[in-house]
PLY file of the C-alpha trace (Angstrom):
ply
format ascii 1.0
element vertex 555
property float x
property float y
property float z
element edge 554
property int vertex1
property int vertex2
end_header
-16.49 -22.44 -3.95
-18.75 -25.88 -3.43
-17.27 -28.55 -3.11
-17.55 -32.37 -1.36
-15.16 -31.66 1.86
-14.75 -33.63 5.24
-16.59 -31.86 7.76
-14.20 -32.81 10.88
-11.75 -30.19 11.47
-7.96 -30.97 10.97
-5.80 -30.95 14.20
-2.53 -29.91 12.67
-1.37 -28.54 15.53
-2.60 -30.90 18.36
-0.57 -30.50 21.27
1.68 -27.78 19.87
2.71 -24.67 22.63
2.36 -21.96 20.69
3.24 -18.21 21.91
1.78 -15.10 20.68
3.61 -12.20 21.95
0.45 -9.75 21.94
-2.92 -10.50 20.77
-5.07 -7.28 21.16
-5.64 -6.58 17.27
-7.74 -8.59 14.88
-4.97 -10.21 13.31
-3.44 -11.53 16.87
-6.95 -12.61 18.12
-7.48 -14.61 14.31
-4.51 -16.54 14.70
-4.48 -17.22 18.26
-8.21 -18.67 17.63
-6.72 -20.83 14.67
-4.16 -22.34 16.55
-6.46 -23.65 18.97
-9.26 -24.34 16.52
-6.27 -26.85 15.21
-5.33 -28.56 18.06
-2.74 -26.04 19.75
-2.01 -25.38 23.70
-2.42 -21.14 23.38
-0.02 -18.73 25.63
-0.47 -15.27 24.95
1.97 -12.86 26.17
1.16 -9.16 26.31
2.50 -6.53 28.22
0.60 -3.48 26.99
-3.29 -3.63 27.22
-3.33 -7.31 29.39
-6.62 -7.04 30.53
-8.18 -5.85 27.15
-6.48 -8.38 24.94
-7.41 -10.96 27.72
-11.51 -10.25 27.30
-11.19 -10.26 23.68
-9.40 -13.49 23.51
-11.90 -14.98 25.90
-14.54 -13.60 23.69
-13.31 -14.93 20.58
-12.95 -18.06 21.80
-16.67 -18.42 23.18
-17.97 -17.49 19.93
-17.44 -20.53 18.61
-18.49 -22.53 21.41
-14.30 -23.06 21.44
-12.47 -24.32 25.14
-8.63 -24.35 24.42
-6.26 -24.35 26.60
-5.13 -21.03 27.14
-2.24 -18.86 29.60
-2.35 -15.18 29.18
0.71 -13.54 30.43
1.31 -10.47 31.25
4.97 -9.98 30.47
7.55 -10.50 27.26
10.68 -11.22 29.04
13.19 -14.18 27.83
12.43 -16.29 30.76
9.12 -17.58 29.54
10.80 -19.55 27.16
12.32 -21.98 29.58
13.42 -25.04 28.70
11.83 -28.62 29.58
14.03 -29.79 32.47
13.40 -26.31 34.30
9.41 -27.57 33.63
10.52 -30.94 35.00
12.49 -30.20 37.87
10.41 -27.07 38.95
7.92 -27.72 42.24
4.36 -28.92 41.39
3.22 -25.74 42.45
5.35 -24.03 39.33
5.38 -26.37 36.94
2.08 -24.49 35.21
4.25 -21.56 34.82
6.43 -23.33 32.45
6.57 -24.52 28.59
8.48 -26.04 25.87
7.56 -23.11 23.51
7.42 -24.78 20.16
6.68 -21.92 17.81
6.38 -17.97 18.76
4.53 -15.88 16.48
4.59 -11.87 16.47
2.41 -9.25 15.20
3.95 -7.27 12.38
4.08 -3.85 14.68
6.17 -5.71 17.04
10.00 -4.36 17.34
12.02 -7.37 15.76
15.04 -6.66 18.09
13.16 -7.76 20.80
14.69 -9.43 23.84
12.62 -12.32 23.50
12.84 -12.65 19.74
16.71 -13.00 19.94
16.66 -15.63 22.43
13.70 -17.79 21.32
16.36 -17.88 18.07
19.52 -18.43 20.29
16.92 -21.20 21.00
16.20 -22.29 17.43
12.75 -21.80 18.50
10.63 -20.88 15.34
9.62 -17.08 15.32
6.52 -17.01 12.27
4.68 -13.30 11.77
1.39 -13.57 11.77
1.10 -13.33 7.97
2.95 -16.34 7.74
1.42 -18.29 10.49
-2.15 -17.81 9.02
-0.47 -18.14 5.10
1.15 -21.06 5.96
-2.08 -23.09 7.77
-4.30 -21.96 5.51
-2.60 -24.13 2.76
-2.39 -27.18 4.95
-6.26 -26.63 5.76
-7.28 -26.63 2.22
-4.63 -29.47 1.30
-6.31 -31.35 3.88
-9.57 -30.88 2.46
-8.27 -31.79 -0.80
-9.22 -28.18 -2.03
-7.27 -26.65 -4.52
-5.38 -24.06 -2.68
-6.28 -20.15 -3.55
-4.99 -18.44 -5.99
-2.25 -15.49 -3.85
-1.96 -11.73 -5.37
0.18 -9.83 -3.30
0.11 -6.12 -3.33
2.96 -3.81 -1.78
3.90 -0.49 -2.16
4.14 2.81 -0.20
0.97 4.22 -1.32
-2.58 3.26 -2.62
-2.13 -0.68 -1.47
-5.78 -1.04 -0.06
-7.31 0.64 -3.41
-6.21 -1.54 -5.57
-6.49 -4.51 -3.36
-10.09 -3.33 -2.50
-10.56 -3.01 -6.79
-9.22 -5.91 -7.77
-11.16 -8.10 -5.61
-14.47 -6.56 -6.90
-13.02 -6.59 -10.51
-12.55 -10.67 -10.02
-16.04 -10.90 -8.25
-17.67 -9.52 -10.77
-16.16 -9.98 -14.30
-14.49 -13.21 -13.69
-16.20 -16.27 -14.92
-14.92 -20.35 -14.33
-15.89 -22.30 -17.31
-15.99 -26.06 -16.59
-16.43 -29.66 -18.46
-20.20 -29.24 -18.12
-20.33 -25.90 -19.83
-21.79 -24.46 -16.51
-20.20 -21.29 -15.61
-19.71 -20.08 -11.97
-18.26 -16.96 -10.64
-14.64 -16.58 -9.29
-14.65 -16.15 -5.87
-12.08 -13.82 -4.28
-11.79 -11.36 -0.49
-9.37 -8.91 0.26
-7.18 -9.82 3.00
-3.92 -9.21 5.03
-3.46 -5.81 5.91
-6.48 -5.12 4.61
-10.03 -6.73 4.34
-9.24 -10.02 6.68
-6.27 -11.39 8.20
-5.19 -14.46 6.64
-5.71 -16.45 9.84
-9.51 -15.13 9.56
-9.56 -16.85 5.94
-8.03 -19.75 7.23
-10.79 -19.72 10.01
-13.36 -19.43 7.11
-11.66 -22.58 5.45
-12.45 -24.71 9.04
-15.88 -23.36 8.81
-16.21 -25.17 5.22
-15.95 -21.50 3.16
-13.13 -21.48 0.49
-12.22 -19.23 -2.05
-10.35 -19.01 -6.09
-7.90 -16.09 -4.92
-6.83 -14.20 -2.29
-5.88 -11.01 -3.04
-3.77 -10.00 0.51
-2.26 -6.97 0.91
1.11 -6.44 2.82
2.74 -4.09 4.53
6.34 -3.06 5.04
6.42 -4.92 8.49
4.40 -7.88 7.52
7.08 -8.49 4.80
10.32 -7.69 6.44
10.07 -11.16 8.58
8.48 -13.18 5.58
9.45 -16.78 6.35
7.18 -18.67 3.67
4.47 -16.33 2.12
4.37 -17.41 -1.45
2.29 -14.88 -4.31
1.85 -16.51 -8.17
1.23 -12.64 -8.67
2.68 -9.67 -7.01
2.21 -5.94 -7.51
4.83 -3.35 -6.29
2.81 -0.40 -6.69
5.31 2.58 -5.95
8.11 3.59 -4.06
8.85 6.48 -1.51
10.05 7.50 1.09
7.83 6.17 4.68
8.69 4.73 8.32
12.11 6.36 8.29
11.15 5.75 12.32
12.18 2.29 11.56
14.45 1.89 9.25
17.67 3.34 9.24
17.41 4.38 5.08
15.14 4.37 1.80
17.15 1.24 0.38
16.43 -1.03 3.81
12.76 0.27 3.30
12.86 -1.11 -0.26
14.66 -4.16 0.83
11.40 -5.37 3.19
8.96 -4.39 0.40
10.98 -6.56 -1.78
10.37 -9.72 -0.01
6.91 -9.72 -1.55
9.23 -12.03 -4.28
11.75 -13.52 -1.87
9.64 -16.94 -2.81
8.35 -16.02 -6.16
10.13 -18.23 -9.12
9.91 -18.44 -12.92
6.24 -19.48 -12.91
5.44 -16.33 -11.12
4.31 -12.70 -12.27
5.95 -9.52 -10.53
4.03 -6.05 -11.62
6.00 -3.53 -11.22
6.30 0.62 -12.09
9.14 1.03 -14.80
11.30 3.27 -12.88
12.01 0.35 -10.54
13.16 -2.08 -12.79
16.87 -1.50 -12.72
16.82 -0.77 -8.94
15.30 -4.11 -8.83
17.46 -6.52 -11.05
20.54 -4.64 -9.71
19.43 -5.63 -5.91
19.03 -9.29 -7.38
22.36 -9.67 -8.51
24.54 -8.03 -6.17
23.00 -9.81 -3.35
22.18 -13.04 -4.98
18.64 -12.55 -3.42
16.98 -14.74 -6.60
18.40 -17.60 -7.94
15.13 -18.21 -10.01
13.31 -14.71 -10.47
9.90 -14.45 -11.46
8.98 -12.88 -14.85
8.53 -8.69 -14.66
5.50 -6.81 -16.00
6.12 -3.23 -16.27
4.10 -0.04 -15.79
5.70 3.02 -17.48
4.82 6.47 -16.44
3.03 8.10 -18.92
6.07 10.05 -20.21
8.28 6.76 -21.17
8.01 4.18 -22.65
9.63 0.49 -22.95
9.40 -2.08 -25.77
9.70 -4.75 -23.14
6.43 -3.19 -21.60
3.28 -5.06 -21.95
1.55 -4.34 -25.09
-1.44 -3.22 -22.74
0.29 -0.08 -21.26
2.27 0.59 -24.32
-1.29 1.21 -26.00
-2.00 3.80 -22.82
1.07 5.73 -23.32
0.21 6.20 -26.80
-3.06 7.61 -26.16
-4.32 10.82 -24.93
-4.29 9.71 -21.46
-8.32 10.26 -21.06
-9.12 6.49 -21.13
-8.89 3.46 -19.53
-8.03 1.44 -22.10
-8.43 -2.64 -22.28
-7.20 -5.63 -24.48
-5.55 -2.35 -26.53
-9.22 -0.66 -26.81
-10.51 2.24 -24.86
-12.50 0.98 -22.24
-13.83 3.83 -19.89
-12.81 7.65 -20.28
-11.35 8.56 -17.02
-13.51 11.47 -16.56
-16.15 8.98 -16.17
-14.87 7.46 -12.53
-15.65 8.11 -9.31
-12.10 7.43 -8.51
-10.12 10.68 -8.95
-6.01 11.28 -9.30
-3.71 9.97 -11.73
-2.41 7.93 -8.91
-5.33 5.98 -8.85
-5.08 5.57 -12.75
-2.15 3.65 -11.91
-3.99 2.13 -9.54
-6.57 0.31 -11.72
-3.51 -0.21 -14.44
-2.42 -2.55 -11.79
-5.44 -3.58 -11.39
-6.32 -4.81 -14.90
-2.48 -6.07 -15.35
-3.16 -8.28 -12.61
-6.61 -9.48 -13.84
-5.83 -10.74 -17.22
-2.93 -12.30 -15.86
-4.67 -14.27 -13.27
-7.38 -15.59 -15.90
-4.37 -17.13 -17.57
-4.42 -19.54 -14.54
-8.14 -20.37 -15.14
-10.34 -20.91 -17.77
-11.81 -18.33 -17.54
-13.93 -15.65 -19.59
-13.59 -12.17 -19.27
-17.05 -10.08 -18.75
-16.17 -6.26 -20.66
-19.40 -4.91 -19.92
-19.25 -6.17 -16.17
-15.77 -5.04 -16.05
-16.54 -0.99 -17.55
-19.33 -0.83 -15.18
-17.47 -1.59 -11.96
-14.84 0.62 -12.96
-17.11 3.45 -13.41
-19.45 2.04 -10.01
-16.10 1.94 -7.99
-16.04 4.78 -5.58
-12.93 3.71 -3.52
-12.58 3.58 0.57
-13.23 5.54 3.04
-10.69 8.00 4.04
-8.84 7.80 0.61
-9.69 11.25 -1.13
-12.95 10.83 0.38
-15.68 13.59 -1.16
-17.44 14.37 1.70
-19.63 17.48 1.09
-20.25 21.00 -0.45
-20.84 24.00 1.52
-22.63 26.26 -1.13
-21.95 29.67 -0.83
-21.49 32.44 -3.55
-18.68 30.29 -4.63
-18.66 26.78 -3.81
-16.12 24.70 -0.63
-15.49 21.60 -1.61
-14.30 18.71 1.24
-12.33 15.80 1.07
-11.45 13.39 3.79
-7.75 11.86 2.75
-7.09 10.65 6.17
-5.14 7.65 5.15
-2.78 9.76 3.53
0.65 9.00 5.93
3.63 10.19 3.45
4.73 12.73 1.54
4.05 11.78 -1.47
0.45 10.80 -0.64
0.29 14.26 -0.23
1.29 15.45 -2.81
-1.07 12.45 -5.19
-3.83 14.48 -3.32
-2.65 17.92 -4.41
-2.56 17.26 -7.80
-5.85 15.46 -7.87
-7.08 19.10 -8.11
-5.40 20.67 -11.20
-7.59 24.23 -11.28
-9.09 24.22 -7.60
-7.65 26.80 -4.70
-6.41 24.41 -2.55
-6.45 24.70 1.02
-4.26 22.04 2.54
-4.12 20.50 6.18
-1.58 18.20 7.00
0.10 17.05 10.06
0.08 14.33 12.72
2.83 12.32 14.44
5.57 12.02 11.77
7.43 9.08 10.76
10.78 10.54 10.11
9.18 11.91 6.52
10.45 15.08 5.44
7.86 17.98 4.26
9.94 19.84 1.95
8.98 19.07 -1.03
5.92 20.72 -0.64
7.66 24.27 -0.82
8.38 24.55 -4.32
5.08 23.32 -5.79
3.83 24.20 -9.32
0.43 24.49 -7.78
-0.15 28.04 -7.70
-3.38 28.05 -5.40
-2.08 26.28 -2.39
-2.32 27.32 1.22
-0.53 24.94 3.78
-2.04 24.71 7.55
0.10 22.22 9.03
-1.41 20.76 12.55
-0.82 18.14 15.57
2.70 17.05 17.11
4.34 17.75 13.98
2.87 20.65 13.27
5.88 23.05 14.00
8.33 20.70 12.38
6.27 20.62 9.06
6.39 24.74 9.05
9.94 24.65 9.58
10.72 22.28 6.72
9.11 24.14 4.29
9.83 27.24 4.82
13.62 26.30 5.27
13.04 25.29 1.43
10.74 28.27 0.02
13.40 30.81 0.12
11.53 33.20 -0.67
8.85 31.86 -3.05
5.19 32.82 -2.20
3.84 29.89 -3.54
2.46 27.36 -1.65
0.68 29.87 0.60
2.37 28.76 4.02
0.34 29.49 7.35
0.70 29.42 10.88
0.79 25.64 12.61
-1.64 25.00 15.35
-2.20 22.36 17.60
-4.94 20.24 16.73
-6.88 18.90 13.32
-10.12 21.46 14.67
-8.01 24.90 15.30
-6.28 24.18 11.48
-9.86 23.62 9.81
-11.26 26.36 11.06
-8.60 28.70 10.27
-8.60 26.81 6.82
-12.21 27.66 6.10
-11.88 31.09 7.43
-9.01 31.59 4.66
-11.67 29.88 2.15
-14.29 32.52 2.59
-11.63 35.23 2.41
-9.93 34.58 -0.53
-14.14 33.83 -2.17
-14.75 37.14 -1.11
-11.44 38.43 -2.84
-12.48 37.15 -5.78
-15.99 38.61 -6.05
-14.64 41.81 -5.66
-12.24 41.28 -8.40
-15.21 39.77 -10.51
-13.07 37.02 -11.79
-16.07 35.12 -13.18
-13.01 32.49 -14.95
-11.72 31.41 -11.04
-15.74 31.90 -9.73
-16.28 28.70 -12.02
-13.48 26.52 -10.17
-14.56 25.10 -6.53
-12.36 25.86 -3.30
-10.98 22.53 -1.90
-10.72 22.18 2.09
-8.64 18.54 1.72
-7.20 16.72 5.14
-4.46 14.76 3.44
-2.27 14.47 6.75
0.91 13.35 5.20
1.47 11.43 8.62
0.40 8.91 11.06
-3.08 9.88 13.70
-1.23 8.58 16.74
-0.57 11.51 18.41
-4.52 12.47 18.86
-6.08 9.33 17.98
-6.17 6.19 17.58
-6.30 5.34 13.80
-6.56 7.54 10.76
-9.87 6.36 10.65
-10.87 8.20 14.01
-9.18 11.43 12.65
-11.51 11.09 9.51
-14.45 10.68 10.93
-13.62 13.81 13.47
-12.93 15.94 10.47
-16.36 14.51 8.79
-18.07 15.90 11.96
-16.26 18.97 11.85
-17.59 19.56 8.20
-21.12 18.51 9.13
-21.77 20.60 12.12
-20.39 23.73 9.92
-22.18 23.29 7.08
-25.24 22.75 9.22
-23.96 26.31 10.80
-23.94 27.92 7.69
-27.34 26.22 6.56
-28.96 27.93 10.02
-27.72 31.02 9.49
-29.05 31.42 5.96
-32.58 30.42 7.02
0 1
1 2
2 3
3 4
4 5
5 6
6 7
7 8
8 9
9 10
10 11
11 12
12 13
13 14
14 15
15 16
16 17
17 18
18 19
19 20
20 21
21 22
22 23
23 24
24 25
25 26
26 27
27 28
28 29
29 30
30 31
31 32
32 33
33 34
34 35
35 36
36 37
37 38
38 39
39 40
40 41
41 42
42 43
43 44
44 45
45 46
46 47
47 48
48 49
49 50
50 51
51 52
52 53
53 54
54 55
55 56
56 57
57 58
58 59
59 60
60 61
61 62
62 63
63 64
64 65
65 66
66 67
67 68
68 69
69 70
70 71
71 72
72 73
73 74
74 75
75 76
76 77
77 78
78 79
79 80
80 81
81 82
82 83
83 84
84 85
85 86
86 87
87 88
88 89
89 90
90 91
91 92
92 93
93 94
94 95
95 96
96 97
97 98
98 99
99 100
100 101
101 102
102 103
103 104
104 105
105 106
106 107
107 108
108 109
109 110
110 111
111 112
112 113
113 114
114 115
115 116
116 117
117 118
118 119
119 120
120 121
121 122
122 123
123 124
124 125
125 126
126 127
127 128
128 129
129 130
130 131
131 132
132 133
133 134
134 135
135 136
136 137
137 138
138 139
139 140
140 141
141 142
142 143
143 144
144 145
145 146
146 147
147 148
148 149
149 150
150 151
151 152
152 153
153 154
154 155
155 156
156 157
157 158
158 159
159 160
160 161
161 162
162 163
163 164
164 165
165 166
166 167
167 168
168 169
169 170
170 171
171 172
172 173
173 174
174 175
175 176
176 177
177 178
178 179
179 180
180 181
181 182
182 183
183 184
184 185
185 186
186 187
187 188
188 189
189 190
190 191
191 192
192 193
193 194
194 195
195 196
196 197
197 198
198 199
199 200
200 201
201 202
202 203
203 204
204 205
205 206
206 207
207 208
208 209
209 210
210 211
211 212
212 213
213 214
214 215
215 216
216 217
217 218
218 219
219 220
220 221
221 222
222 223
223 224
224 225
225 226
226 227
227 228
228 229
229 230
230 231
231 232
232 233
233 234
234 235
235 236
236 237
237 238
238 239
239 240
240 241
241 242
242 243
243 244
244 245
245 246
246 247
247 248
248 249
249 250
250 251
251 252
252 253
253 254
254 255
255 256
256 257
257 258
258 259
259 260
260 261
261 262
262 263
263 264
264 265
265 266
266 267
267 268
268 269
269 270
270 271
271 272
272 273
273 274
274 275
275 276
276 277
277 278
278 279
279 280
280 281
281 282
282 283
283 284
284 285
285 286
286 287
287 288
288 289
289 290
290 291
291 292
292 293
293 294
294 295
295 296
296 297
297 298
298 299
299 300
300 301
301 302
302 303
303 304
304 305
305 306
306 307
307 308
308 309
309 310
310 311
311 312
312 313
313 314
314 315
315 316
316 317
317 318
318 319
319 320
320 321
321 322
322 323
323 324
324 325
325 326
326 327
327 328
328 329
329 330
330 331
331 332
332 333
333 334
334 335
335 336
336 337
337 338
338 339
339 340
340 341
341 342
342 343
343 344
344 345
345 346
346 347
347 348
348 349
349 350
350 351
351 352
352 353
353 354
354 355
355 356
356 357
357 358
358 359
359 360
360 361
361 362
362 363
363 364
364 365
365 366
366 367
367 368
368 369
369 370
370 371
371 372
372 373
373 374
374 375
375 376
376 377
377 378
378 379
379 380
380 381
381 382
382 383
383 384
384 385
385 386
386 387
387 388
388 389
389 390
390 391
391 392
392 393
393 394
394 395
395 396
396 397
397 398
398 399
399 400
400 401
401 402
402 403
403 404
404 405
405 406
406 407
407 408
408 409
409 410
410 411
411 412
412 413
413 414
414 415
415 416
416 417
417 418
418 419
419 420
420 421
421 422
422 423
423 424
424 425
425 426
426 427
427 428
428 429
429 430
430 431
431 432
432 433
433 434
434 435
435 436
436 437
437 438
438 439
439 440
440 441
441 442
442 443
443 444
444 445
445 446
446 447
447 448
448 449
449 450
450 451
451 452
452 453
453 454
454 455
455 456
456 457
457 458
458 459
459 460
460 461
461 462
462 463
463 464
464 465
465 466
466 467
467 468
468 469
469 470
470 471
471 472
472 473
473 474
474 475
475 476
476 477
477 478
478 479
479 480
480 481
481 482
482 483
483 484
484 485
485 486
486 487
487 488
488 489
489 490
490 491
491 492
492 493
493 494
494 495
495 496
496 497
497 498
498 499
499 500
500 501
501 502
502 503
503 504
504 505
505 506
506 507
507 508
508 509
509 510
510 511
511 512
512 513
513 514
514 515
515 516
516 517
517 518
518 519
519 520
520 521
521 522
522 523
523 524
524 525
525 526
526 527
527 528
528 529
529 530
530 531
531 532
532 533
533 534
534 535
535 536
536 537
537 538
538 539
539 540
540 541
541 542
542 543
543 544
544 545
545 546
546 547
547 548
548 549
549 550
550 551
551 552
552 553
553 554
C-alpha cells in the first residue's frame, strides 16, 4: 500500500509497564518487541525455558538496533504485581524489583486459571492475549498514520483453518484489483496472519516499519478466542465444528462457546460464513444467552445433500450441480478433478474461500480477475503437512505417501480417509491425545482400511476401536506400537503383502488403484516431538531413505 506517512514512530505506550507472562514463541517475542518499539518499560516473566526466551528476546531486540528497558523474570507468582507504595517504601536496594504493572498480556497456550491472572484482575489490572494486544495497536498505528485501517477476515473452525486462510490470501493477491479516481488500478494487498502466517504484533511491527496492507486475513484458534477482549472481523468464517481439546474444556458446547467469540464484536455491518448445520445451534446460543444484541448478517454453506432458500445463491447453484466443479458467480469455474488440492473437505474449503472473496470486494471497488482467479485455484497446492503427496514407491503395484501431520482430531482423520474413495488404505494415527475419542473409526464404510495406531496413545486408540467393532472386520485393526517408525514399517510391510495377494489373485480391476501409506495422526506430536511439523518431516525421511532402499536393491 503507498502512501504519504510520517516517518517518526508513534509512542503510544511511552512509559507504560507492561508484563508478558512468557515470551519464548514468535508471537510473545512480536509483541514484547512492539511494546517497546512504542514507548513501553518491558518485564517478561517466564518460568519454563528462562534462559532461551531471554536470548531470543535480547536478539529480537538488537535486530533493530532497539534498547528498551527490559526485566526478565524468572517466575509467575502473584507477588510481582505489587503495588506502588510496596515500590515506594521498599529499600533502594529493592526498589528495581518492583512495578506498577499497568497491562499483563498472555500467550494463548497459557492456562487462564492462573494464579497470577486472577489476582492481576482482583487488581483490575488489564489482562490482553496476545491477539488482542497486537489487534488492538495495530489499529492505533495505522490511525496514527492516518492509514485506512486493514480490512479483518477471521477464520475459525476445528479443522482446515490455515488452508483456507493460506487460499484466500493468495486468491486476494492475485485476482483482486483497486480501481481508483485516476483509472489506475493497483493490486489488493493482503498476508496471512494470527495463528498462522504472522502474528498480528509482527504486522503491527511491519506498520512501524512504514509497510501496510488492504486486509488481513488472521486466523484464530480456540485459545486465542476464548479471552477475546476487542478483536473486531468485518468478515468471519466458522469453518466446521467437532469435537478437539476436550483436555481443556470440560464439553463440546464450551468448545463451541470460545470459537464463537470470533463474532462477540461483529454487528449488523458485518458478514459471518458459516456451514448450514450450525445455524440453529448458533441463533439459539444468541438468544438464550443474550450474547448479541446486534448480530451480524449469516452466509450459509449447505452440505451438499441440503439445501436452504436463505442460502446464498452461489452455493445453491453448487448443490444443484453434479458436484465436479467449482463453480463461480453461478458458472462452473474449475472441475475439481483439476486441483491439486484433494478431499471434499477442502472443497468446502475454497467455498469459503470464494464466499469470503466476493464479499470483501463489496468493501472496495474492486474488479474481479476470473482467469487469475481459475488459475490459482488450479496452481494452489496447499501446506505442508496437510494431505501432503510426498512420493511413489513403484513396485508391481504402486505405494502411494501422504504426509497429513497436521491432522490433530478425529474428524481430520477421517477428511483424510475419504480423500481416497478406491485406494487400500493403510492408516497411521496416534500421538498424545487431547481427550478425542477414536471410535468412530470402527465402523467405517471404507472397506480397504488397515489401522496402525502409534505413540503415547497408541494403546488407547486400539482399545477404542475395537471396544466399537464388535465384531466387524472392517477397518483392518492392527497391533499399536510405540513410535511413528515401528508403525510405518509394519504399515509398508502390510502394503507389499496385501500387493502380493493381489497378483496372485490377478485382480487386474484393484492392480489399477494405488496403495496409500497416509500419517494422518488424529492427535497432537507432543509426546515425541516438538510440533507436527517435526513429526512430518521424520515421516518424509522415513519414506525417502526406503524408497531409496528399494531403488538400491533393484539396481
Amino acid at each position: 500500500m503507498e502512501t504519504q506517512v510520517n516517518k517518526q514512530k508513534p509512542l503510544l505506550l511511552e512509559n507504560k509497564n507492561i508484563l508478558f507472562c512468557g515470551a519464548n514463541g514468535r508471537s510473545g517475542l512480536e509483541a514484547a518487541h512492539l511494546a517497546a518499539s512504542l514507548g513501553a518499560n518491558v518485564i517478561v516473566s517466564d518460568i519454563y525455558t528462562p534462559s532461551k526466551s531471554k536470548d531470543k528476546l535480547s536478539k529480537r531486540f538488537s535486530k533493530n538496533n532497539a534498547k528498551p528497558f527490559l526485566d526478565f523474570r524468572h517466575r509467575q507468582d502473584p507477588a510481582i504485581l505489587e503495588p506502588k507504595n510496596r515500590a515506594k517504601n521498599s529499600s533502594s536496594a529493592s526498589k528495581s524489583s518492583y512495578y506498577p504493572i499497568d497491562v499483563i498480556v498472555i500467550p494463548p497456550g497459557l492456562d487462564p486459571k492462573l494464579e497470577i491472572i486472577d489476582e492481576a484482575r482482583t487488581r483490575k489490572i488489564p489482562v490482553l492475549s496476545e491477539n488482542d494486544f497486537g489487534f488492538e495497536n495495530l489499529i492505533k498505528i495505522y490511525t496514527s498514520q492516518k492509514i485506512k485501517p486493514p480490512i479483518i477476515i477471521g477464520v475459525t473452525g476445528t479443522d482446515g483453518k490455515s488452508t483456507s486462510t493460506a487460499l484466500l490470501s493468495e486468491l486476494i493477491n492475485t485476482t483482486l484489483s483497486l480501481n481508483s479516481d485516476d483509472k489506475n488500478t493497483r493490486s489488493l494487498s493482503a498476508i496471512p496472519c494470527g495463528n498462522f502466517g504472522c502474528p498480528l504484533s509482527e504486522v503491527a511491527n511491519m506498520a512501524l516499519a512504514l509497510d501496510f496492507y488492504d486486509v488481513l486475513v488472521v486466523e484464530l484458534s480456540s485459545f486465542q478466542l476464548e479471552s477475546l477482549s476487542s478483536f473486531k472481523a468485518q468478515i468471519a468464517l466458522f469453518l466446521n465444528l467437532a469435537s478437539d481439546h476436550m483436555d481443556r474444556y470440560t464439553s463440546l458446547d464450551e468448545y463451541f462457546l470460545a470459537k464463537l467469540n470470533i463474532c462477540k464484536y461483529q454487528d449488523q455491518e458485518d458478514i459471518l460464513i458459516i456451514e448450514e448445520s450450525l445455524r440453529n445451534n448458533i441463533n439459539a446460543i444468541w438468544e438464550k444467552e443474550a450474547l448479541k444484541k446486534s448480530r451480524p448478517r449469516i452466509i450459509s454453506i449447505n452440505p451438499p445433500t441440503q439445501r436452504d432458500k436463505d442460502t446464498h445463491n452461489y452455493q445453491d447453484n453448487q448443490n444443484k450441480q453434479d458436484d465436479k466443479f467449482i463453480y463461480w458467480r453461478d458458472k462452473p469455474l474449475v472441475p475439481f478433478k483439476d486441483l491439486k488440492l484433494i478431499g471434499s473437505h477442502n472443497k468446502k474449503n475454497i467455498q469459503f474461500a470464494l464466499l469470503a472473496l466476493k464479499e470483501l470486494s463489496s468493501y472496495f471497488d474492486s474488479t474481479i480477475n476470473e482467469k487469475a482467479l481459475q488459475e490459482k485455484l488450479i496452481s494452489f497446492s496447499g501446506l505442508p503437512h496437510r494431505l501432503e503427496f510426498i512420493s511413489e514407491l513403484k513396485l508391481e503395484h504402486n505405494i502411494k505417501f501422504y504426509n497429513d501431520s497436521k491432522s490433530s482430531t478425529v474428524q481430520a482423520v477421517l477428511a483424510a480417509i475419504n480423500s481416497f474413495e478406491s485406494s487400500r488404505i493403510f492408516l497411521l494415527c496416534g500421538g498424545k491425545n487431547k481427550g478425542d475419542n477414536f471410535s468412530p473409526l470402527a465402523r467405517l464404510t471404507h472397506a480397504k482400511l488397515d489401522i496402525f495406531p502409534f505413540g503415547e496413545s497408541g494403546l488407547e486408540i486400539h482399545q477404542q476401536i475395537k471396544k466399537n467393532q464388535e465384531g466387524y472386520l472392517v477397518p483392518m485393526l492392527h497391533s499399536s506400537t510405540t513410535d511413528l517408525e515401528k508403525a510405518f514399517v509394519l504399515a509398508l510391510l502390510s502394503a507389499k503383502n496385501h500387493i502380493r495377494s493381489l497378483n496372485k489373485k490377478d485382480k487386474s480391476q484393484e492392480l489399477n488403484n494405488s496403495c496409500i501409506v497416509l500419517l494422518s495422526p488424529g492427535c497432537t506430536s507432543f509426546d515425541a516431538y516438538q510440533n507436527y511439523m517435526e513429526r512430518g518431516e521424520h515421516f518424509k525421511k522415513l519414506v525417502a531413505k526406503k524408497i531409496e532402499m528399494e531403488l538400491k536393491h533393484k539396481l
